[in-house]
OpenMM code with the backbone's topology and positions (N, CA, C; nanometers):
from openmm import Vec3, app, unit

residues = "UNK UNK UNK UNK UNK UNK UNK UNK UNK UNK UNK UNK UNK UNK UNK UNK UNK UNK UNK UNK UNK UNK UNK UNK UNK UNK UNK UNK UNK UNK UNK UNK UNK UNK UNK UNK UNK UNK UNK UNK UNK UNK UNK UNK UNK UNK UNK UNK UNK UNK UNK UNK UNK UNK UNK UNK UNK UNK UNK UNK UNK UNK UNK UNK UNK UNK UNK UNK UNK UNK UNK UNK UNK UNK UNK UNK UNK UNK UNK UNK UNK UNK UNK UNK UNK UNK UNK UNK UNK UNK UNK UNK UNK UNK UNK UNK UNK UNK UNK UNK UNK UNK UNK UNK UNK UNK UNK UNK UNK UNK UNK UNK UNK UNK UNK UNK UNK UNK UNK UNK UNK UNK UNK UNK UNK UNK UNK UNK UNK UNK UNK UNK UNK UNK UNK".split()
positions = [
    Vec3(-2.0415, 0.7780, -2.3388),
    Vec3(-1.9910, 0.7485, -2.2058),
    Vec3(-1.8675, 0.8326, -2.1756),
    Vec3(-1.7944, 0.8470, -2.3134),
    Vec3(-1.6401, 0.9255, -2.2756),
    Vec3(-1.6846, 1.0493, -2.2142),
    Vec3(-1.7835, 1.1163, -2.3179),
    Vec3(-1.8536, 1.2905, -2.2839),
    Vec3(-1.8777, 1.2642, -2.1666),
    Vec3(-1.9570, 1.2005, -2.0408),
    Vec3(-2.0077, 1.1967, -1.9326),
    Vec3(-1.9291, 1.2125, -1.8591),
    Vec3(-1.8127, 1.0708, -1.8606),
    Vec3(-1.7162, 1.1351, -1.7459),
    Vec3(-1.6653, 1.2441, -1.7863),
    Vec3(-1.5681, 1.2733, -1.9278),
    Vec3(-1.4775, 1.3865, -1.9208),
    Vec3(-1.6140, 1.5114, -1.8661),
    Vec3(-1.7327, 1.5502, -1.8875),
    Vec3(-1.7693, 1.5909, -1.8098),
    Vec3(-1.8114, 1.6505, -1.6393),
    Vec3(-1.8264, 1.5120, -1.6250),
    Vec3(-1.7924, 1.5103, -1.4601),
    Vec3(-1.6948, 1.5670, -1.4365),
    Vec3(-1.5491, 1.4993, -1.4990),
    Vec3(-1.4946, 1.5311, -1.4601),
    Vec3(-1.4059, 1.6727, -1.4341),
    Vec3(-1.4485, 1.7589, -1.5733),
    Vec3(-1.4639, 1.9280, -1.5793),
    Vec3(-1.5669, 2.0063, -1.4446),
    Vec3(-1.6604, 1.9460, -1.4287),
    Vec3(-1.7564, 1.9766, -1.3397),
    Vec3(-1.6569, 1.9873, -1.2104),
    Vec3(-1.6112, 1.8553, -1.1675),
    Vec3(-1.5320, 1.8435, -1.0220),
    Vec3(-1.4124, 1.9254, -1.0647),
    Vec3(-1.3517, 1.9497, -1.1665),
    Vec3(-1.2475, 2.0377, -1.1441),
    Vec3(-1.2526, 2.1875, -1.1327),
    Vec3(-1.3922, 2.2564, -1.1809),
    Vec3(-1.4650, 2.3558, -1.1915),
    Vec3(-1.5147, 2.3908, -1.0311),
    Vec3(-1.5673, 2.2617, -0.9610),
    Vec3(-1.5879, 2.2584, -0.7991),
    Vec3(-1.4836, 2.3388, -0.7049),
    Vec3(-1.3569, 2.2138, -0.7456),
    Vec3(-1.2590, 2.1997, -0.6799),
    Vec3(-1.1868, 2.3883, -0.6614),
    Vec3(-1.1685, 2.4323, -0.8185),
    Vec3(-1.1249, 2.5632, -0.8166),
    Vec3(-1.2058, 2.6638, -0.7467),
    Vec3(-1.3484, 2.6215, -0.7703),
    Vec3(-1.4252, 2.7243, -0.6532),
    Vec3(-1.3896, 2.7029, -0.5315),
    Vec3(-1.4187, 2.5983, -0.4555),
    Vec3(-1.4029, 2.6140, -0.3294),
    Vec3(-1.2281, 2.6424, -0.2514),
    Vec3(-1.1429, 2.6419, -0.3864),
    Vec3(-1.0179, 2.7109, -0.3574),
    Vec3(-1.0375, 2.8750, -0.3808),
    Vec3(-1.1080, 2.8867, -0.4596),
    Vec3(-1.1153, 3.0745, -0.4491),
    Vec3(-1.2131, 3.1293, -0.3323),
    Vec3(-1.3114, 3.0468, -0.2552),
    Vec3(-1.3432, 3.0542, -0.1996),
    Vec3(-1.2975, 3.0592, -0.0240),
    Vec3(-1.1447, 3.0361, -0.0157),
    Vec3(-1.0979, 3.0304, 0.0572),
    Vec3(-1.0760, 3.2099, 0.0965),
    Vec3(-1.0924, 3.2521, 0.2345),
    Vec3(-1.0224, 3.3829, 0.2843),
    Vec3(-0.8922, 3.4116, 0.2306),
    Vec3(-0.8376, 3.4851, 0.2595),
    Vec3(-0.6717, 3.5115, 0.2854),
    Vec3(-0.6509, 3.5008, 0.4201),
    Vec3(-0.7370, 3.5070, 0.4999),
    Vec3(-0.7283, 3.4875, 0.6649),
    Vec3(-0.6835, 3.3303, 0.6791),
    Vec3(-0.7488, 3.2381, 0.6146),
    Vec3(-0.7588, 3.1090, 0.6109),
    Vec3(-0.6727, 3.0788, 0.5426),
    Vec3(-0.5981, 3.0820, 0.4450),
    Vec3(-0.4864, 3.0742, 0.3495),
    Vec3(-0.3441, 3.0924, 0.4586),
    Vec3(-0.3650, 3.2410, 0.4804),
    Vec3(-0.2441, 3.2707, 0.5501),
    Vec3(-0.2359, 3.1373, 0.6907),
    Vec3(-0.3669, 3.1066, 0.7682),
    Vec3(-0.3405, 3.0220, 0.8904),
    Vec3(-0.3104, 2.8461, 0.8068),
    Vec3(-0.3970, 2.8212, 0.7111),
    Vec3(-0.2921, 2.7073, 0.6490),
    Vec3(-0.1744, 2.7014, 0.6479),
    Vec3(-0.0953, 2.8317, 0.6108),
    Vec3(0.0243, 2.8495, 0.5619),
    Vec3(0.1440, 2.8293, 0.7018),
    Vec3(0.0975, 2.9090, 0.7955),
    Vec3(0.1119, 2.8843, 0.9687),
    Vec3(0.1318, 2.7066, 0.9808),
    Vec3(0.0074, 2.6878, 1.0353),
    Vec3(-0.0138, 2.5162, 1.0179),
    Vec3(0.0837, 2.4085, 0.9725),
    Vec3(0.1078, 2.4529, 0.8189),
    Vec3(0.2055, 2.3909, 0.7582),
    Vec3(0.3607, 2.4249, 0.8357),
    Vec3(0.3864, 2.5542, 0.8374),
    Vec3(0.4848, 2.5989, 0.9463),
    Vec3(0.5180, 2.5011, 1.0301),
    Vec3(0.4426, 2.5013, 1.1163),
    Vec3(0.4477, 2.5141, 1.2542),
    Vec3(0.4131, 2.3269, 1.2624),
    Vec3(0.3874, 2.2670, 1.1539),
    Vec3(0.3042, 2.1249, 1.2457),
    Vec3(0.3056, 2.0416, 1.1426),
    Vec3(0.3656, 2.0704, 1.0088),
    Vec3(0.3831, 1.9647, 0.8819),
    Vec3(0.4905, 1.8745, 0.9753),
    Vec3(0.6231, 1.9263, 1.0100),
    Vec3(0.6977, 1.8313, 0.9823),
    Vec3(0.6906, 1.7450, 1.1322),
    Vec3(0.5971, 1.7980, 1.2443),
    Vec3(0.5525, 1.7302, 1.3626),
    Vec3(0.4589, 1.5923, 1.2927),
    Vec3(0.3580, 1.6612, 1.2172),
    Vec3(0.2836, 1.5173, 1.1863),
    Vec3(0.3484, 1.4343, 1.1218),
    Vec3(0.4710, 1.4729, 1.1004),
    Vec3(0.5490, 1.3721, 0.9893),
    Vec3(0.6220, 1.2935, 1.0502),
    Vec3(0.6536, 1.3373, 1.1942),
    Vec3(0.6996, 1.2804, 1.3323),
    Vec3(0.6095, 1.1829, 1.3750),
    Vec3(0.4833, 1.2280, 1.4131),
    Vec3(0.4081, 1.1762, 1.5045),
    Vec3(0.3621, 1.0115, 1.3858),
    Vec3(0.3315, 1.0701, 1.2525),
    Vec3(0.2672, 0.9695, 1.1645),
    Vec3(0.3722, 0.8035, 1.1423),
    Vec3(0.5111, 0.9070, 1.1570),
    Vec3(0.5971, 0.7725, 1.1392),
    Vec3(0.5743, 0.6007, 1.1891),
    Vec3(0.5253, 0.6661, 1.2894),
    Vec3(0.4781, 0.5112, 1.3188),
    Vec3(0.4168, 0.4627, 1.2308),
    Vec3(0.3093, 0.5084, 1.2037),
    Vec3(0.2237, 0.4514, 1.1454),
    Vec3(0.2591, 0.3905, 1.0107),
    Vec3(0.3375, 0.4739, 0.8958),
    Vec3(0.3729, 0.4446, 0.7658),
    Vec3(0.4330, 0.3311, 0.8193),
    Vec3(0.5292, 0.2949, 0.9152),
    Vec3(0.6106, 0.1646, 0.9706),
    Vec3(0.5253, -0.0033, 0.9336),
    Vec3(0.4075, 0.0308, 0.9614),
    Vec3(0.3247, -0.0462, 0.9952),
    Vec3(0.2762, -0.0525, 0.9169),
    Vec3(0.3005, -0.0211, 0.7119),
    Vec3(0.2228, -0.0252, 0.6663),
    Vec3(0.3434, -0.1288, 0.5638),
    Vec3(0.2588, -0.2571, 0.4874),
    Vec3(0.3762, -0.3047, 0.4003),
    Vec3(0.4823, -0.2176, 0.3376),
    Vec3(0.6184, -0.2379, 0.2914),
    Vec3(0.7168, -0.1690, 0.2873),
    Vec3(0.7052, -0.1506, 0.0945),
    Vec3(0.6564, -0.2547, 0.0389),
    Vec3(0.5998, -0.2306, -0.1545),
    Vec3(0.4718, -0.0854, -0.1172),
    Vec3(0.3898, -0.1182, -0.0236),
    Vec3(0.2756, -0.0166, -0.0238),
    Vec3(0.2960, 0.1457, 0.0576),
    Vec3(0.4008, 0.1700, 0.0667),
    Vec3(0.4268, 0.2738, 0.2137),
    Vec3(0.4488, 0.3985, 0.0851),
    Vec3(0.4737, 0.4355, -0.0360),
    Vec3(0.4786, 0.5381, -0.1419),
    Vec3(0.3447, 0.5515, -0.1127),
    Vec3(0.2614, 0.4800, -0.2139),
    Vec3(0.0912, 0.4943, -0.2138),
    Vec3(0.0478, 0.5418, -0.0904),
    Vec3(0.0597, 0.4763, 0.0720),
    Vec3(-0.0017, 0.5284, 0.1503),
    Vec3(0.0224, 0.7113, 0.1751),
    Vec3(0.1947, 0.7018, 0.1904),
    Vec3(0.2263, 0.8093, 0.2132),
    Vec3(0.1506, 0.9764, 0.1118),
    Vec3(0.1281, 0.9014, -0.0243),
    Vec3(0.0392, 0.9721, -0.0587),
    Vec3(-0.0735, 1.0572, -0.0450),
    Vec3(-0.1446, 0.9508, -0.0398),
    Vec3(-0.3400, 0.9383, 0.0020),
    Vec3(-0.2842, 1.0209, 0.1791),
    Vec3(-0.2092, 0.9838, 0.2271),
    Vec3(-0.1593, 1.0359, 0.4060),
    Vec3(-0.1671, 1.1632, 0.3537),
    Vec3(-0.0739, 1.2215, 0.3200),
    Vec3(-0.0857, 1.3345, 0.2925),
    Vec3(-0.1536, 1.4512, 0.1966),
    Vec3(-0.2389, 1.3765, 0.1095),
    Vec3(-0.3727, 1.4000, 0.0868),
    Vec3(-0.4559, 1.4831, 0.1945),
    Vec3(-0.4203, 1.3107, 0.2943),
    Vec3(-0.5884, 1.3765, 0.3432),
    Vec3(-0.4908, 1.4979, 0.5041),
    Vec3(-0.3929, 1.5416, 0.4687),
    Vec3(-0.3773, 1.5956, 0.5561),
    Vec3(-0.4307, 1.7147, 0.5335),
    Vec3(-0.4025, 1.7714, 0.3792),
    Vec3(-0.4790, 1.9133, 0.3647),
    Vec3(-0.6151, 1.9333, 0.4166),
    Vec3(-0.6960, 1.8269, 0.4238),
    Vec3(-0.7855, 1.8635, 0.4509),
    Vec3(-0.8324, 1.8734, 0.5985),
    Vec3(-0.7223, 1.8075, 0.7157),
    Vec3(-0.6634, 1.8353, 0.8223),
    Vec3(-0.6529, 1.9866, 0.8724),
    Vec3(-0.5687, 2.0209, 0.7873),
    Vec3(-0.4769, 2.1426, 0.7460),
    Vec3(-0.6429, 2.2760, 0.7747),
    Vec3(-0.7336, 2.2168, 0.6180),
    Vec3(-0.8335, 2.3497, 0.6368),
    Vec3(-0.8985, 2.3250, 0.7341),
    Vec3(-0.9495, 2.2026, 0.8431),
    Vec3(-1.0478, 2.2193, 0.9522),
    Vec3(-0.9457, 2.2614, 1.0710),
    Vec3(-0.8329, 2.2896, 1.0427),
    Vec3(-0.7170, 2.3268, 1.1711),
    Vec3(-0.7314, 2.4716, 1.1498),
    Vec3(-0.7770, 2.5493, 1.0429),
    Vec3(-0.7173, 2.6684, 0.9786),
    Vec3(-0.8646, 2.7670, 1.0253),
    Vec3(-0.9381, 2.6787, 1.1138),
    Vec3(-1.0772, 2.7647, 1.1384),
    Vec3(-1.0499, 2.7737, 1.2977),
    Vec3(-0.9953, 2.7114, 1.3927),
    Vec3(-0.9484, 2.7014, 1.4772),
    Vec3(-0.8526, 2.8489, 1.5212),
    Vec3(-0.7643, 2.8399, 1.4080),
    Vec3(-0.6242, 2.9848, 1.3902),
    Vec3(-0.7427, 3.1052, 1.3717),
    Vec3(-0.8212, 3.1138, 1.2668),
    Vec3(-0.8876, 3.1727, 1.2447),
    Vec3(-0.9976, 3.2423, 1.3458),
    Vec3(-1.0099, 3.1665, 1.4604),
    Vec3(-1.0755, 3.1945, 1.5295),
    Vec3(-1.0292, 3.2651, 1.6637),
    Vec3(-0.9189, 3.2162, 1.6605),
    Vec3(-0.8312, 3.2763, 1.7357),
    Vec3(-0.7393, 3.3852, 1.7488),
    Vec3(-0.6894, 3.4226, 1.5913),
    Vec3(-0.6293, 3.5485, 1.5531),
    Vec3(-0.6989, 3.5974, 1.4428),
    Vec3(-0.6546, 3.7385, 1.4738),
    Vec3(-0.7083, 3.7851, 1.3479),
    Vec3(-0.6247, 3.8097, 1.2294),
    Vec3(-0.6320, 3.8768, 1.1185),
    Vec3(-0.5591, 3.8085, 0.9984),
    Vec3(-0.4226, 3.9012, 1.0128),
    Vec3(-0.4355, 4.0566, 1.0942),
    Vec3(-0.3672, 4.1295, 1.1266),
    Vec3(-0.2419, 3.9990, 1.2156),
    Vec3(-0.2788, 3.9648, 1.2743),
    Vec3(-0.1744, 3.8580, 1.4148),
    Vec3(-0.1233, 3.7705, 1.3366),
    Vec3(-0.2612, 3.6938, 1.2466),
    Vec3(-0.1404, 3.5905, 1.1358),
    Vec3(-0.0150, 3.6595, 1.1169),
    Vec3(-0.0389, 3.7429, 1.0387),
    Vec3(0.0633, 3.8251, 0.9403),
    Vec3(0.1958, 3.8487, 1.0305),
    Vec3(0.1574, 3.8760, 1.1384),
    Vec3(0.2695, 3.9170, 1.2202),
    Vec3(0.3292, 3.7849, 1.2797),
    Vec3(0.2543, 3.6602, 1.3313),
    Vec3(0.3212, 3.5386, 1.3206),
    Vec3(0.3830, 3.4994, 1.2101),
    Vec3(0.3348, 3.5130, 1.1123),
    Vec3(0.4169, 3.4341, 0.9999),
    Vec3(0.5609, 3.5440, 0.8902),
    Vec3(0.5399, 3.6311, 1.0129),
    Vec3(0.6451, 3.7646, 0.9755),
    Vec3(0.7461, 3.6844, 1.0513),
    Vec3(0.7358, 3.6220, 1.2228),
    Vec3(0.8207, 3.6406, 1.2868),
    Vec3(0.9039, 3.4991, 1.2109),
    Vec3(0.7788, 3.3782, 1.1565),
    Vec3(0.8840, 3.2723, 1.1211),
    Vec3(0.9784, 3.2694, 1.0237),
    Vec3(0.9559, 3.4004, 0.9406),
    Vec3(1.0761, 3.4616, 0.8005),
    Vec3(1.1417, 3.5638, 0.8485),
    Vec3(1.1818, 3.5365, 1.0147),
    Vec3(1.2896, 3.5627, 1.0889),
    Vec3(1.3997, 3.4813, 1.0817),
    Vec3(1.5126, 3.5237, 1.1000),
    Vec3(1.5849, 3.3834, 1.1015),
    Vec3(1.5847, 3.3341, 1.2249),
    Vec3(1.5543, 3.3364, 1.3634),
    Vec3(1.4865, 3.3076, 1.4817),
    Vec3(1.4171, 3.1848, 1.4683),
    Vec3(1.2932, 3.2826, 1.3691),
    Vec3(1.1974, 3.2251, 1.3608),
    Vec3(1.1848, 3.0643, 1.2372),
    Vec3(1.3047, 3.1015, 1.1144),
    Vec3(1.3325, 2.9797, 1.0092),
    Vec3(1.4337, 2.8856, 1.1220),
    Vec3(1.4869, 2.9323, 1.2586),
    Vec3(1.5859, 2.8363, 1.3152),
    Vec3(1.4331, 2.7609, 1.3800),
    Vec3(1.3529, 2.8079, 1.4727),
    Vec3(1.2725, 2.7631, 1.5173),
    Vec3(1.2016, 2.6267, 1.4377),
    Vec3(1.1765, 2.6738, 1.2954),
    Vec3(1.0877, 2.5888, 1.2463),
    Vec3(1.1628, 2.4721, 1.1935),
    Vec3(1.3285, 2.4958, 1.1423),
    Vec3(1.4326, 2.3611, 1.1311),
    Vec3(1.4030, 2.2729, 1.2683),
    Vec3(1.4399, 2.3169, 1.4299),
    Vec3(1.4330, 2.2678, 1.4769),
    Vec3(1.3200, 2.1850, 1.5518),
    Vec3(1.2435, 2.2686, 1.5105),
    Vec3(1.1037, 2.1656, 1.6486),
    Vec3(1.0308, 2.0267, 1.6098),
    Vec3(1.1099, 1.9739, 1.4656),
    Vec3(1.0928, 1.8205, 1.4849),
    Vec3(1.1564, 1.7673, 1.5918),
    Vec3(1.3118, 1.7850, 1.5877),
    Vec3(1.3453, 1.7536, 1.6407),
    Vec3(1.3424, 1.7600, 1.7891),
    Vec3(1.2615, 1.8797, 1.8284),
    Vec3(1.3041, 1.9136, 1.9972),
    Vec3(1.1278, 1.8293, 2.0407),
    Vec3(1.0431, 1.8373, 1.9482),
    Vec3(0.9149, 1.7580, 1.9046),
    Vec3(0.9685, 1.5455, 1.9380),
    Vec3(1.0651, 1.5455, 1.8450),
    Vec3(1.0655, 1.4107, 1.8651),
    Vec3(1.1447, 1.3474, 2.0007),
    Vec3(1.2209, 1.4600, 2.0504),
    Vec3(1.2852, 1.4146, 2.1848),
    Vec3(1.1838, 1.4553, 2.2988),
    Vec3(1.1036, 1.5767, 2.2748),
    Vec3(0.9877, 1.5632, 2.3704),
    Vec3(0.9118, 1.4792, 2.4042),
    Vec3(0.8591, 1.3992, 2.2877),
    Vec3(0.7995, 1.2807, 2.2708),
    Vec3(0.8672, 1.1423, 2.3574),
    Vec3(0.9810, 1.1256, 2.3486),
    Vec3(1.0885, 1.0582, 2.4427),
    Vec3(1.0826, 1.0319, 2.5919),
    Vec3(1.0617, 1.1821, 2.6324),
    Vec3(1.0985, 1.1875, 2.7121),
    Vec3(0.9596, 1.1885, 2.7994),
    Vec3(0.8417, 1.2283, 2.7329),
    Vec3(0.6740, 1.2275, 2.7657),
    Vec3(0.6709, 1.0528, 2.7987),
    Vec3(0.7446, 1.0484, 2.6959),
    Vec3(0.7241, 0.8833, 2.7461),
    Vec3(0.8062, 0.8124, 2.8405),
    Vec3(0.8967, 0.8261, 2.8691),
    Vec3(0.9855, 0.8026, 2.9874),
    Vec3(0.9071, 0.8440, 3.1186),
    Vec3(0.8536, 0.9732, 3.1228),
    Vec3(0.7916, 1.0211, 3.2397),
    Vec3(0.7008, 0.9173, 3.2848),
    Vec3(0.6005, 0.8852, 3.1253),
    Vec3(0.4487, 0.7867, 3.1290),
    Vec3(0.5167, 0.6606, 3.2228),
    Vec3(0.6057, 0.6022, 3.1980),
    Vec3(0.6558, 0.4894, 3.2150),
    Vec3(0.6512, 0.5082, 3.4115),
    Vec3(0.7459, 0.6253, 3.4401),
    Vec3(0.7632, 0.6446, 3.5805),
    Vec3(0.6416, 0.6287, 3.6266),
    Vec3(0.5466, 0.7012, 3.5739),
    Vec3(0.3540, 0.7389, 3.6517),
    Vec3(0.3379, 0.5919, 3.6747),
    Vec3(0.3722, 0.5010, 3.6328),
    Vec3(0.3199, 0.3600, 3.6068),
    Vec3(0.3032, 0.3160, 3.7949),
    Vec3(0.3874, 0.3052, 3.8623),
    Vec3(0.3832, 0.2539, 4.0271),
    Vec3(0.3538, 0.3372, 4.0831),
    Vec3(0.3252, 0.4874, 4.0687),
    Vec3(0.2546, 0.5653, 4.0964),
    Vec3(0.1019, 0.5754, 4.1052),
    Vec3(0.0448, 0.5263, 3.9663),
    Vec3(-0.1326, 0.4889, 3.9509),
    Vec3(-0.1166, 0.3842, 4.0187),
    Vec3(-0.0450, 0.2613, 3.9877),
    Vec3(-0.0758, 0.1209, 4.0608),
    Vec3(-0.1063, 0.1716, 4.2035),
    Vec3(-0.0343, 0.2701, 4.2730),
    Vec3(-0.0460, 0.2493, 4.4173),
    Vec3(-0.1850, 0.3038, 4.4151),
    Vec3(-0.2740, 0.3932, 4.3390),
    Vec3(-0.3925, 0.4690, 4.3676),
    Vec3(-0.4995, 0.3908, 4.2896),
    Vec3(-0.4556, 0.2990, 4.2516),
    Vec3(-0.5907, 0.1957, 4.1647),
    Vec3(-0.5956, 0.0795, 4.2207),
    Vec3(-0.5427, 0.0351, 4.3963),
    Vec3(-0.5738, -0.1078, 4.4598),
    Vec3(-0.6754, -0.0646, 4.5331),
] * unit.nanometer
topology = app.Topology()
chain = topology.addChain("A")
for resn in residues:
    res = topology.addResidue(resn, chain)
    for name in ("N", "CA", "C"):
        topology.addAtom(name, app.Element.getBySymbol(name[0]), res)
């Protein structure tokens, strides 16, 4: 029984490394973007959610959360991919190891989480606005 799993489990790790070498550098580099540009937004946007999760269980979730973000990450990275070519990555992810571009990426949680604020302040105004167009 031990041979079977430790088997399996060579097998899935044997998987796992293929379908990582199997990755482009086109696709690598737009992960790498992604992470840039939108790790520390989902880390914004998700907060709620960890909130809402018991406060003994919120390590574990945060885990498995960010788990399954990579795999977020590669169905986002076909999207980039489709859109630039690996030449344009390169030159995006040139401009964010700008210091421009490293100020940019410190800040847009934050200009991210006051946008969010203020999207919602607006939502709030629309409110007697629809009422008047939904009697």
């Amino acid at each position: 029984m031990k041979k079977l799993i430790l088997s399996i489990g060579v097998a899935f790790l044997g998987f796992t490394s293929l379908a990582q070498e199997q990755m482009t550098s086109e696709e690598t580099k737009a992960i790498k973007l992604i992470e840039l540009t939108s790790g520390q937004q989902f880390d914004i946007m998700t907060e709620p959610i960890v909130k809402m999760v018991a406060e003994d269980k919120r390590e574990e979730f945060k885990k498995e959360l960010s788990a399954s973000t990579k795999e977020l990450y590669k169905k986002m990275a076909v999207i980039y991919t489709e859109k630039f070519t690996e030449e344009e990555l390169d030159e995006i992810l040139a401009f964010y190891a700008t210091p421009v571009g490293e100020k940019m990426v410190e800040l847009t949680p934050d200009i991210t989480k006051k946008a969010m604020e203020i999207g919602q302040e607006w939502g709030m105004e629309l409110q007697p606005m629809m009422a008047k167009y939904m009697q």
